[in-house]
C-alpha positions in Angstrom: 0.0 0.0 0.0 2.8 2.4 0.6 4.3 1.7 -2.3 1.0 2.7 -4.2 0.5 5.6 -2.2 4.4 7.0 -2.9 3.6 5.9 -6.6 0.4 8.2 -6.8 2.3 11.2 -5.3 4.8 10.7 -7.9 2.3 10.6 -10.4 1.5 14.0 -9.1 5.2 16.0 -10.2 5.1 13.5 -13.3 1.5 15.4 -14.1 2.7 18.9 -13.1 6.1 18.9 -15.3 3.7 17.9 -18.1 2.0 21.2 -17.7 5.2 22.8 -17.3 5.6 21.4 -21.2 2.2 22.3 -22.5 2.1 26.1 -20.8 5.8 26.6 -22.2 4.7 25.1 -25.9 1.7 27.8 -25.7 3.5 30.3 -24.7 5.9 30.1 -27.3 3.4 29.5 -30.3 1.5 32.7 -28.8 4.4 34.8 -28.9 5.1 34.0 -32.3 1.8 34.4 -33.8 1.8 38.1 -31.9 4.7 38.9 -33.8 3.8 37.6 -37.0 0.1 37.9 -37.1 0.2 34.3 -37.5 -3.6 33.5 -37.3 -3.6 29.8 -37.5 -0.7 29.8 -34.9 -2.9 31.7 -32.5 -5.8 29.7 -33.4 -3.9 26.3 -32.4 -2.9 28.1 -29.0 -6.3 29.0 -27.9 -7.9 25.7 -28.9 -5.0 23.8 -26.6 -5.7 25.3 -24.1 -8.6 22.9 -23.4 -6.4 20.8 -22.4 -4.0 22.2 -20.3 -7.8 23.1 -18.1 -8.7 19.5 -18.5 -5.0 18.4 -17.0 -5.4 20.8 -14.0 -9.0 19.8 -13.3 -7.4 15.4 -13.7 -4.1 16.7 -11.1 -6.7 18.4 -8.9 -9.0 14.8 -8.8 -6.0 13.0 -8.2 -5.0 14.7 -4.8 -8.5 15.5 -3.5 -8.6 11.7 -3.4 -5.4 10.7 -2.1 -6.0 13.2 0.8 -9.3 11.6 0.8 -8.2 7.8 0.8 -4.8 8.3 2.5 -4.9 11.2 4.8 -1.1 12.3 4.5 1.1 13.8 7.1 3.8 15.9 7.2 6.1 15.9 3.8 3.8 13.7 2.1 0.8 15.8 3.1 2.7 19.2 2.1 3.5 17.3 -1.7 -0.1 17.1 -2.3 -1.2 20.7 -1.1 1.5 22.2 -3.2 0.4 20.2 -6.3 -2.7 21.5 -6.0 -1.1 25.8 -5.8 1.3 24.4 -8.5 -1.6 23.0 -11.0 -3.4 26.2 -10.3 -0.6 28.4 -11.3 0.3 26.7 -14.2 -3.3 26.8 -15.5 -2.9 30.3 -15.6 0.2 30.1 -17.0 -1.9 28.5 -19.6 -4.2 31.5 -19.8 -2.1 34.2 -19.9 -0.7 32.4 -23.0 -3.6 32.0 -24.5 -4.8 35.7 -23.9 -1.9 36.6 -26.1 -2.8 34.5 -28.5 -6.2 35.8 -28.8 -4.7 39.6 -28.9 -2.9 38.3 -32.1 -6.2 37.1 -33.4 -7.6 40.6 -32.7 -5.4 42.4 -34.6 -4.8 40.1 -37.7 -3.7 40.5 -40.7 -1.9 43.3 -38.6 0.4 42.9 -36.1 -0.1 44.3 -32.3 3.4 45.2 -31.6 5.0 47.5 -33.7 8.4 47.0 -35.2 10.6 48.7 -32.5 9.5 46.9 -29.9 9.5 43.5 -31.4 13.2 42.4 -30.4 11.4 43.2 -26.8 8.8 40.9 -26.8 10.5 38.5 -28.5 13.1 38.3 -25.9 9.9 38.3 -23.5 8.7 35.2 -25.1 12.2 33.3 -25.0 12.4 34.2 -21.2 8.8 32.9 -20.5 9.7 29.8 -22.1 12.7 28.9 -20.3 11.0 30.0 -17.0 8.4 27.3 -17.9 11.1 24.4 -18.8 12.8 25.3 -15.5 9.4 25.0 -13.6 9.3 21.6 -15.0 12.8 20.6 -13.6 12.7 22.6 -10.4 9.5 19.7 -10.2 11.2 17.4 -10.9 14.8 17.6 -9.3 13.3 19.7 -5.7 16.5 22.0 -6.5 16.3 24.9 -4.2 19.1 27.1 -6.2 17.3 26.0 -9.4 14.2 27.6 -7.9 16.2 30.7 -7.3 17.4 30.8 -10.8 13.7 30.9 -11.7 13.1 34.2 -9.4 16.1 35.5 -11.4 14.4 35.0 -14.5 11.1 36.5 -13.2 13.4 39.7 -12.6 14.9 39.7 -16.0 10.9 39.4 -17.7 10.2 42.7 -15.0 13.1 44.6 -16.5 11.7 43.7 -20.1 8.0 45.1 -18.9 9.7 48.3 -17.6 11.3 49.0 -20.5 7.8 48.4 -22.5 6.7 51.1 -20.3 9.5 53.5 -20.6 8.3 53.0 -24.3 5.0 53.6 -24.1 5.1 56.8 -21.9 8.0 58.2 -23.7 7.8 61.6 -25.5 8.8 59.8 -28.4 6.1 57.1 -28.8 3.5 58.0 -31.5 1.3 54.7 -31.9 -2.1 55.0 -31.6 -4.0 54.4 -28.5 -4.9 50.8 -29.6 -1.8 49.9 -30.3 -0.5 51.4 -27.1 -3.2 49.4 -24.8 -2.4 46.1 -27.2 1.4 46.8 -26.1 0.7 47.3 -22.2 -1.7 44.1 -22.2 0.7 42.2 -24.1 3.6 43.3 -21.5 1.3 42.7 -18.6 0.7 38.9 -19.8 4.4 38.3 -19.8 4.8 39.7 -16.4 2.5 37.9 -14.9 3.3 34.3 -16.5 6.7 35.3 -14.8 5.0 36.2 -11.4 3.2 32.2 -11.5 6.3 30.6 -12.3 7.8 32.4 -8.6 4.9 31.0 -6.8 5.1 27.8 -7.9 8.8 28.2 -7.0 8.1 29.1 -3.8 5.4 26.1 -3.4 8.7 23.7 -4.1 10.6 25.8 -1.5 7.8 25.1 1.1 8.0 21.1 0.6 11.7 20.9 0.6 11.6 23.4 3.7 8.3 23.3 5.4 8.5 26.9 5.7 5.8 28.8 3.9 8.0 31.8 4.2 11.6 30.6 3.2 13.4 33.3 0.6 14.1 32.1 -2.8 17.7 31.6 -2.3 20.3 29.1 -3.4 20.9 27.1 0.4 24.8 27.6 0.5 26.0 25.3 3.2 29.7 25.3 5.5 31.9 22.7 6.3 
């Protein structure tokens, strides 16, 4: 029985670093139908999201009945609580992706970003992605300074939303005020995907730690 039980928590991470897949996959298709009003691109992103809802809602069934059947304790009971933040976040993940997919549909055959900002957001998008395939092994490996590493990424995808701002409000920026509100959305996305991918870090920090309040920093230890 313990060896089932250990096997369906398992099952769990398995579950969660294929979300870490599927939200990373969206969020790079999105990005590059917003940059080259690719409509069947963002078409294929917002129909896929389906089933990144449909794996949250299967990882959520999963450990509401293990906490049913097996009523965990301590690390085992924190694994399945965290699962549960983690799916949630990720699902997001999944949204935000597919909200910039559907500003790309919006705006097609035009494109939402205009040229001087592209290398911006396209940099945006290659951040997001990594962030997402580091999710998946900071899931899989438990590695505290690889969950740092993701907090350093969420910084880097700040700096990039700052300087869309700068942008935007400069006295230089002539774009119309659509375009200007499809640029801040767009930006606002990306941030945010980055802000999920720190609090699922920081669910992995709580089940290595069992502190709900331990910083995301690499554990550097003495001899």
């Amino acid at each position: 029985m313990r060896d089932l039980f250990h096997s369906e928590l398992d099952q769990l991470a398995e579950r969660l670093q294929e979300m870490c897949g599927l939200v990373g996959a969206a969020m790079g298709s999105a990005t590059r139908a917003l940059l080259a009003a690719d409509l069947r691109l963002a078409e294929s992103v917002i129909a896929a999201d389906v089933q990144i809802d449909e794996a949250q809602r299967e990882l959520d069934e999963r450990a509401v009945a293990i906490l049913a059947r097996q009523a965990p304790v301590a690390t085992d009971l924190r694994v399945v609580v965290a699962s549960l933040r983690m799916s949630s976040s990720l699902e997001r993940m999944g949204d935000l992706a597919r909200h910039i997919a559907l500003l790309a549909r919006l705006r097609y055959p035009n494109t939402a970003i205009p040229g001087d900002l592209e290398l911006v957001f396209a940099e945006m998008g290659a951040t997001a992605q990594r962030i997402a395939s580091k999710a998946g092994r900071v899931i899989a490996t438990r590695d505290l300074a690889l969950a740092a590493e993701l907090a350093k990424d969420d910084d880097a995808l700040d700096d990039l939303h700052r300087q869309v701002f700068a942008a935007v409000s400069g006295e230089g920026w002539s774009a119309s005020p659509e375009t200007t509100a499809d640029v801040t959305l767009a930006s606002r996305f990306f941030e945010r995907y980055g802000d999920h991918a720190v609090s699922l870090a920081r669910r992995i920090s709580y089940l290595v730690t069992g502190d709900v309040d331990a910083p995301l920093d690499p554990v550097v230890t003495t001899d």
